[in-house]
Backbone as CSV, one residue per row, in Angstrom:
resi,resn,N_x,N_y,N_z,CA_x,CA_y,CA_z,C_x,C_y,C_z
1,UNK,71.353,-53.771,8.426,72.156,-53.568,7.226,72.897,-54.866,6.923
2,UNK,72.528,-55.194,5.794,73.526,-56.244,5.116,75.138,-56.144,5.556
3,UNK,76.040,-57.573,6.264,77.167,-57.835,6.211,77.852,-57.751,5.216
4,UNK,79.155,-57.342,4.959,79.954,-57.028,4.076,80.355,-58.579,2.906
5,UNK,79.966,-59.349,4.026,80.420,-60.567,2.655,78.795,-60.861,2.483
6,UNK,78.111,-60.507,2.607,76.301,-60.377,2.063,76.744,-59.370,0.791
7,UNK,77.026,-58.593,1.180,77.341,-57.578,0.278,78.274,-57.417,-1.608
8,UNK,78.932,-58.476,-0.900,80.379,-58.871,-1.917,79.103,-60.013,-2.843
9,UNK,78.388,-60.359,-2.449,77.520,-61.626,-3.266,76.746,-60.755,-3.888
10,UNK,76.449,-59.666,-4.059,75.863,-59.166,-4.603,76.143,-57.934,-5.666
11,UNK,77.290,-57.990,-5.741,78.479,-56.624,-6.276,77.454,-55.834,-7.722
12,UNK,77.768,-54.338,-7.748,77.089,-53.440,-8.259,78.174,-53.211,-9.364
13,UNK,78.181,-53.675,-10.828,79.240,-52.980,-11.934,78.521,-51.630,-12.840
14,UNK,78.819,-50.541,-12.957,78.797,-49.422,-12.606,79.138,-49.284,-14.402
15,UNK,77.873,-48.523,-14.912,77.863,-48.699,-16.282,77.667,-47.112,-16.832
16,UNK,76.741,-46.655,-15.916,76.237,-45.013,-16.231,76.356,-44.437,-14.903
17,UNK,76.461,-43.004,-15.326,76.445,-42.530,-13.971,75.069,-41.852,-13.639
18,UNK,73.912,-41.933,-14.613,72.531,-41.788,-14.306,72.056,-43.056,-13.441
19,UNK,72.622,-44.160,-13.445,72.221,-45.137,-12.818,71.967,-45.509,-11.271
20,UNK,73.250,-44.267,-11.000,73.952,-44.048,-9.758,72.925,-43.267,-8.445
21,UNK,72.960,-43.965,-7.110,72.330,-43.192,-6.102,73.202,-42.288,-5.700
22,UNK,72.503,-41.313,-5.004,73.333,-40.351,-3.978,74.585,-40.814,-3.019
23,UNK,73.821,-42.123,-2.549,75.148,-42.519,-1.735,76.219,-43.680,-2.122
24,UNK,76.142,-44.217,-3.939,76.977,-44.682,-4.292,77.846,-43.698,-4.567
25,UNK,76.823,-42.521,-5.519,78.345,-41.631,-5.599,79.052,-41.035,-4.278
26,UNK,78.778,-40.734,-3.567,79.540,-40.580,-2.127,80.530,-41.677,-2.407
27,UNK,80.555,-42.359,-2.003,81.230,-43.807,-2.247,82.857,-43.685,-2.718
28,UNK,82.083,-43.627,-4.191,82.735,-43.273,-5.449,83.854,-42.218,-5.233
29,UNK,83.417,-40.906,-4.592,84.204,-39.061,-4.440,84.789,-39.730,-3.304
30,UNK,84.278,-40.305,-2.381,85.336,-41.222,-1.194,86.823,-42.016,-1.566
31,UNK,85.970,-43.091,-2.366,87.173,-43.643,-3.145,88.302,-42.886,-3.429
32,UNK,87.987,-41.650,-4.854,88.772,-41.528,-5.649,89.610,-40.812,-4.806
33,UNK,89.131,-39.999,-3.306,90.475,-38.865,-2.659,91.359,-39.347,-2.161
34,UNK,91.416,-40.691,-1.964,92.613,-41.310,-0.682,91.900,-41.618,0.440
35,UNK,92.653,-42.127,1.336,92.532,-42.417,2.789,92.495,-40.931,3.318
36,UNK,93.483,-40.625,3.564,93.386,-39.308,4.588,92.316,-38.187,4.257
37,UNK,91.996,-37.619,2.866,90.877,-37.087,3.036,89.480,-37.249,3.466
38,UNK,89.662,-38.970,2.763,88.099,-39.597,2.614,87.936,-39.439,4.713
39,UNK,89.220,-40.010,5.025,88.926,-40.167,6.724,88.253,-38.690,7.827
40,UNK,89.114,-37.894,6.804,88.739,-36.242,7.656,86.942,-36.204,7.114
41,UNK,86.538,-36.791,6.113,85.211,-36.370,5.759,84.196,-37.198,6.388
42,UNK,84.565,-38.657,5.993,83.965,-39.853,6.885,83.835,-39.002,8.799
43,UNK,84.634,-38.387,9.238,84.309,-38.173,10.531,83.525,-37.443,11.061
44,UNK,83.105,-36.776,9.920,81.828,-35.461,9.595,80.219,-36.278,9.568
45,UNK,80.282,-37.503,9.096,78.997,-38.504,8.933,78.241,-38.627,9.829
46,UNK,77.097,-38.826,10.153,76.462,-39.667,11.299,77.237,-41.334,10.894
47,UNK,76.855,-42.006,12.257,76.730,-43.645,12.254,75.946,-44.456,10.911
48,UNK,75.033,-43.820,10.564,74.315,-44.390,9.784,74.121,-43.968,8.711
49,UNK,75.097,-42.595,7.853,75.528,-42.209,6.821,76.441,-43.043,6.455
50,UNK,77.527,-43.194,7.780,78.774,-44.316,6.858,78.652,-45.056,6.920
51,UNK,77.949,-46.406,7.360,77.330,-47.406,7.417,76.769,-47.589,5.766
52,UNK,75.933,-46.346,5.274,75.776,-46.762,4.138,76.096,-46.642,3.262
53,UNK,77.284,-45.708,3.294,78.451,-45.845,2.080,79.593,-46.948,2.308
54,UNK,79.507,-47.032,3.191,81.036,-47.991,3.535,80.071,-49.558,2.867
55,UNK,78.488,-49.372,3.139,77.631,-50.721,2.554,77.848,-50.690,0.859
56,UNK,78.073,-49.250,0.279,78.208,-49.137,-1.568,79.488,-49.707,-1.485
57,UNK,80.447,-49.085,-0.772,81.850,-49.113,-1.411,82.283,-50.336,-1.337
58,UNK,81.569,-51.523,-0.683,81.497,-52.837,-0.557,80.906,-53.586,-1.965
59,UNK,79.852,-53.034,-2.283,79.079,-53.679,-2.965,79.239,-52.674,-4.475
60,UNK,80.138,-51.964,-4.588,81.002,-51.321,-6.200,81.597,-52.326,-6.407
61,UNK,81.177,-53.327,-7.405,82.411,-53.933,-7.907,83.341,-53.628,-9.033
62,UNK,83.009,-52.616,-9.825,84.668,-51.893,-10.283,83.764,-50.373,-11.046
63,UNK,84.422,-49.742,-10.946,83.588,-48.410,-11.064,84.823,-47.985,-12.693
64,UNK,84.416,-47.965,-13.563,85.238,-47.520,-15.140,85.959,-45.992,-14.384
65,UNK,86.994,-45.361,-15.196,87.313,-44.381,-14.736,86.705,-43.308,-15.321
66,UNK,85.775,-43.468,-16.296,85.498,-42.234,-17.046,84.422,-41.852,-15.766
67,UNK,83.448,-43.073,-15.704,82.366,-42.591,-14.173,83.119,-42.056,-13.420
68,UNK,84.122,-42.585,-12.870,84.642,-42.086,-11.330,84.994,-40.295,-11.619
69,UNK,85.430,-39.980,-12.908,85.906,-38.783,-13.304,84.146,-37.834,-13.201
70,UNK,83.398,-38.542,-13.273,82.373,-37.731,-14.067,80.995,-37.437,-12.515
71,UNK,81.343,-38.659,-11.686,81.136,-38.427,-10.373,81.847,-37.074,-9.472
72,UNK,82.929,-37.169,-9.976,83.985,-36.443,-8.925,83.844,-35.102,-9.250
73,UNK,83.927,-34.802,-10.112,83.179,-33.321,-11.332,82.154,-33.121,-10.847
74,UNK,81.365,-33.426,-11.646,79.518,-33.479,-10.463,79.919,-33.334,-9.007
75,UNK,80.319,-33.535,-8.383,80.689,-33.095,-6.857,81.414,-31.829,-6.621
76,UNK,82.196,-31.759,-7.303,83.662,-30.356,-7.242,82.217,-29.302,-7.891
77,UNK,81.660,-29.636,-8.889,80.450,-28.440,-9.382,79.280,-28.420,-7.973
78,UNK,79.442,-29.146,-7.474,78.136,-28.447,-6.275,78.795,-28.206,-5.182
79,UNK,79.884,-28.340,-4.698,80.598,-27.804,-4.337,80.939,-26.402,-4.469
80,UNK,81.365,-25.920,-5.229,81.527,-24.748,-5.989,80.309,-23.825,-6.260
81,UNK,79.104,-24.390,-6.257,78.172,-23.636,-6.449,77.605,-23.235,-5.014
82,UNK,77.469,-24.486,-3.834,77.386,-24.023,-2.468,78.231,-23.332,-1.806
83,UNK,79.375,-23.178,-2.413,80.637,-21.838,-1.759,80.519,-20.573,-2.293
84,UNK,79.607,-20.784,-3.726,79.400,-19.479,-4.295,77.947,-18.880,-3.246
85,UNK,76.910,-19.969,-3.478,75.613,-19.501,-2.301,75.892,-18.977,-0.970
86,UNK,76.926,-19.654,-0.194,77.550,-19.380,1.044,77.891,-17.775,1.140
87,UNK,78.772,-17.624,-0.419,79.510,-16.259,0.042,78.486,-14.871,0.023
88,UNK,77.151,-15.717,-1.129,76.410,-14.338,-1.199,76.752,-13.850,-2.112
């Protein structure tokens, strides 16, 4: 995996959110909760899940807020739909 200042030379500006992989938006729903949540979730990862978000959240170089809103939504909705599948 690419080093973090490998990474910074190459920065990702964030235009659509169709553009977006699975594990930028991770990234992204990481970002927007804080430290303390993102940390309780990050500890849930394998080694090589956060390895490759912690490799996006390096290489986001500024994410608009309407994306970050529209990421975070898209997440809270599958969310919500796997708690609805869960309950049955």
């Amino acid at each position: 995996m690419p080093s973090t200042k490998l990474a910074r030379r190459n920065p990702v500006a964030v235009a659509s959110i169709d553009e977006l992989t699975g594990t930028q938006k991770a990234a992204i729903v990481l970002m927007a909760m804080g430290k303390e949540a993102a940390a309780r979730i990050t500890q849930t990862l394998s080694p090589a899940d956060l390895e490759q978000i912690a490799f996006e959240i390096a290489r986001l170089d500024s994410v608009p807020p309407d994306i970050t809103r529209a990421v975070v939504l898209e997440w809270e909705q599958m969310e919500t739909a796997a708690h609805s599948i869960a309950q049955g």
